[in-house]
N, C-alpha and C positions, 0 to 999 in steps of 0.2 A: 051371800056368795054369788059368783059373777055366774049365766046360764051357760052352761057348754055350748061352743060355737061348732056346732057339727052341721055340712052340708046337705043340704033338703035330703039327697039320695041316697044318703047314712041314719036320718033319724029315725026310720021303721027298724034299725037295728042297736038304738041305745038302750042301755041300759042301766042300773045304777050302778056307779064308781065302786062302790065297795061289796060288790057280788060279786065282783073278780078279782086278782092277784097275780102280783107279778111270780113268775118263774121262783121258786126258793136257789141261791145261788149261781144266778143265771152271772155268768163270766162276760158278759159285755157289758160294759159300765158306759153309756152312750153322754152325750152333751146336752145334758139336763137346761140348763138355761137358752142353748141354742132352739131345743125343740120347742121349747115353752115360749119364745119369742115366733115363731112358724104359727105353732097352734094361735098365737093372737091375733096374729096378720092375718091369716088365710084360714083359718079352721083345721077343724078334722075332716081328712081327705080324703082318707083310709081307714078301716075298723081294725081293731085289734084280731087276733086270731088266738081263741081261748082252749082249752082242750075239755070238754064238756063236762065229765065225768069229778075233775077235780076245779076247776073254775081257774085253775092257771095260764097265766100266758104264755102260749109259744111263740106269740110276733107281734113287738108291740109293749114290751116292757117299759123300755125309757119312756114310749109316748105317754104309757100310764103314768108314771111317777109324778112328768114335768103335768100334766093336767092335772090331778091330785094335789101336791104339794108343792108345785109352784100356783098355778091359778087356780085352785079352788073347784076346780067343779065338780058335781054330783053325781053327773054321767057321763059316758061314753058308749061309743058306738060298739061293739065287739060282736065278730061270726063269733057261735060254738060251733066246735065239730068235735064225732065221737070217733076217737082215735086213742088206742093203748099208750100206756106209758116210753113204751120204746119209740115210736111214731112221731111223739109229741117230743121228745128230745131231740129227734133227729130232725124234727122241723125247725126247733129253735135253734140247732146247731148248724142247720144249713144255711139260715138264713142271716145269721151273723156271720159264718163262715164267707158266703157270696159276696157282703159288703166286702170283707179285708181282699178281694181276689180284686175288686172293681178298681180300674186305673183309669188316669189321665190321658190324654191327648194335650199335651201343653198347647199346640199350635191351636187347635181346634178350640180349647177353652179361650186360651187368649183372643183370640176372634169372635166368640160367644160373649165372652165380659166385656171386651170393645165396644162390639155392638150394642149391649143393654148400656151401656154409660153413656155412648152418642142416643140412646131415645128418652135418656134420663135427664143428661145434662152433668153428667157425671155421677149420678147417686145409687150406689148400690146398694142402699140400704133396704133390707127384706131379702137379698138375695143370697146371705152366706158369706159375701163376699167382700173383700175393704178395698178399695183404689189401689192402696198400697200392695195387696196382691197381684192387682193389675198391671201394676208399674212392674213388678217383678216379674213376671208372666215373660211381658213383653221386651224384657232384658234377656233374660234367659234364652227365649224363643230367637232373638235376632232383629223381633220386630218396632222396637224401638225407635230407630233411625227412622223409618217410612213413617210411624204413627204420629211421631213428633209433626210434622207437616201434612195427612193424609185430610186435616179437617179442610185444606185450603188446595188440593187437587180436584177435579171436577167442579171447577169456578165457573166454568161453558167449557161445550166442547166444541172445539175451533168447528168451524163449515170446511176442510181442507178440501171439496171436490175439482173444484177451478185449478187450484197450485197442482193436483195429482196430476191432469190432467196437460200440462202444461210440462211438469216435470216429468213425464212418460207419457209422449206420444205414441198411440195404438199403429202408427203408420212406420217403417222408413223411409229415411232420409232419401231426396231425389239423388240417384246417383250424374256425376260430373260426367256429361257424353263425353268431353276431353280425357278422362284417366280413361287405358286400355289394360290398367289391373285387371288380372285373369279372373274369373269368377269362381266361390267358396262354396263347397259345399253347403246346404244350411246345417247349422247344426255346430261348426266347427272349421277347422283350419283345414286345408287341404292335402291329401293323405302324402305323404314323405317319400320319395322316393332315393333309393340309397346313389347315390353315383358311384360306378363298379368302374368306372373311368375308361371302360368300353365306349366307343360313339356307338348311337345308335343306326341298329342298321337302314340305307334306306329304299327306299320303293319307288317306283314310278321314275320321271323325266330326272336324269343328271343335270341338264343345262338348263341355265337360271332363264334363259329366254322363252324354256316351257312352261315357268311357273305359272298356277293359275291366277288368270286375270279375272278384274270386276268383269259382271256380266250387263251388267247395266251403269248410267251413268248416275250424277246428281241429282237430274232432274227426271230422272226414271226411266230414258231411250235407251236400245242397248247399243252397249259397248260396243266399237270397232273391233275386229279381229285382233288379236296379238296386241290391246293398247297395255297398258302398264297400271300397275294398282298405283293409286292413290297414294301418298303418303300418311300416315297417322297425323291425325292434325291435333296433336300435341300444343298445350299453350305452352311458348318460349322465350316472348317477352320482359322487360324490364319491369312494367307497368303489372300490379295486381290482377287475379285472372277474376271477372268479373261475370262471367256466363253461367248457367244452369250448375246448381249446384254449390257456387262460389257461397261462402260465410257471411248472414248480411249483417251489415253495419249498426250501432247501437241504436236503440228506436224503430228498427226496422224487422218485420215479424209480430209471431205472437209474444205477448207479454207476460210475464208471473203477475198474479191479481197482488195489491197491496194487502199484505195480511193485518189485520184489525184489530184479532185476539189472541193473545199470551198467557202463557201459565206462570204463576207464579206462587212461590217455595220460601219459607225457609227456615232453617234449623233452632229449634227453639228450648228452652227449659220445658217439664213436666208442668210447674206453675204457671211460665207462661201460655203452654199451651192453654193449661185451662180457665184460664183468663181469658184468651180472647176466644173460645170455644163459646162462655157464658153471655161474650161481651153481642160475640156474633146472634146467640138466640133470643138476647133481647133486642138490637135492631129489628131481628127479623120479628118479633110480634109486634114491637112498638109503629114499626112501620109497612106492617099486612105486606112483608118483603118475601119472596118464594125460595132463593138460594142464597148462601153466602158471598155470593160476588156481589151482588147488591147490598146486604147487609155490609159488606165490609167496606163498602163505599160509599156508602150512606156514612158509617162513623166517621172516614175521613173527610166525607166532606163537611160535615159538622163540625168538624173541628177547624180545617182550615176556615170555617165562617166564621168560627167563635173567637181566633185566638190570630194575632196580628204580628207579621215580623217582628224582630227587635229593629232594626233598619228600614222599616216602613217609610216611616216618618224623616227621615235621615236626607 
């Protein structure tokens, strides 16, 4: 018979297989072959929990069965504790009872099964789990459509600092000394004022000869008495206005940097995904390659080396 695989810091508490017994009647009929594949892989994890007095199990029944009478072994690891009959029921009742309360998180599983299949290469085997739950998982959940494509997202992440920077200047634009556009509050439009078709009242000189004039010139002397303001010097030409401000011409200014790096997508079958999922991790060992953008360009260029137009030759 095969030696029970109990964990270094369960074996001060084995003991032999048939000085204990399961529960008589115990109503939880667990997945005897499932446990008994667990116990092969991984061992015993956990001790049984016996109730002293009568050598019965209160936690830990199935685990006894499938090691017994599926693999064979002589012992097991089991606490006793000295606890009445009432006690030891209500432990074993509670503790099947917790399992049927315990629920799923679809989303949260399906991203937990994801993730062990991407460090696997798709293999869930030891885990409970079949692909084909996973496929469903991620139907159900929605996440489908993203995971069909997500092995082939994060292929580089672009350097975008240069294009941000170019596509949002931290400055404004020089304003046009020619536009005599009134100025905006910051922040927004300029508050509205209703027209009550009253004129408004006015103040100071009636005659336009009082108006006030510049106080100084162009060239900074002052003003004569009484000269006259300036006119706006408005561009009102034929010809494009080409002064401070004016839009410059293509070529002209700063430039968007060439972008280099692209993402790229696309919608595949569950098979094909896992095809070139497998296809991708043996490039990358075969060729000591670090991410899949590499890997996945390495196979193609291998193959455009291997394999020749039909119209090459033509």
């Amino acid at each position: 018979m095969p030696d029970p695989k109990i964990i270094d810091s369960l074996q001060q508490h084995q003991v032999p297989i048939d000085s204990i017994k399961p529960w008589p009647g115990n109503p939880n009929q667990g997945d005897i072959d499932d446990i008994a594949s667990s116990l092969e892989e991984f061992g015993q994890w956990r001790p049984a929990v016996v109730q002293k007095s009568t050598g019965q199990i209160c936690i830990g029944n199935s685990m006894w069965i499938a090691a017994k009478e599926k693999l064979g072994w002589t012992g097991i690891a089991a606490i006793l504790v000295d606890i009445d009959d009432v006690a030891a029921r209500k432990m074993l009742a509670r503790d099947n009872r917790s399992r049927d309360k315990a629920t799923y998180n679809d989303f949260l599983l399906a991203d937990f099964l994801n993730e062990l299949s991407d460090l696997t290469g798709g293999d869930l085997d030891g885990s409970g789990w079949e692909p084909t739950d996973l496929d469903d998982l991620l139907k159900s959940t929605g996440a489908l459509a993203a995971d069909t494509t997500s092995f082939l997202t994060t292929f580089t992440e672009p350097d975008t600092s240069e294009a941000a920077q170019a596509l949002a200047p931290t400055t404004a634009p020089a304003a046009n000394p020619f536009s005599h556009a009134p100025q905006q509050p910051a922040g927004g439009m300029p508050p509205h004022t209703p027209n009550t078709g009253t004129p408004a009242p006015q103040t100071g000189a009636e005659d336009p000869s009082e108006a006030a004039a510049p106080t100084t010139t162009d060239d900074g002397t002052p003003a004569a008495p009484g000269a006259a303001a300036a006119p706006n010097p408005v561009h009102t030409g034929p010809e494009p206005y080409t002064g401070p401000g004016a839009p410059a011409s293509a070529g002209v200014g700063p430039q968007l940097p060439t972008a280099s790096i692209t993402n790229v997508g696309w919608a595949v079958t569950l098979e094909q995904r896992d095809t070139i999922r497998n296809a991708i991790k043996l490039s990358k060992e075969t060729n000591s390659l670090d991410d899949a953008a590499a890997a996945i360009t390495a196979i193609c260029q291998t193959y455009l080396d291997t394999h020749t137009p039909a119209d090459a030759d033509a």
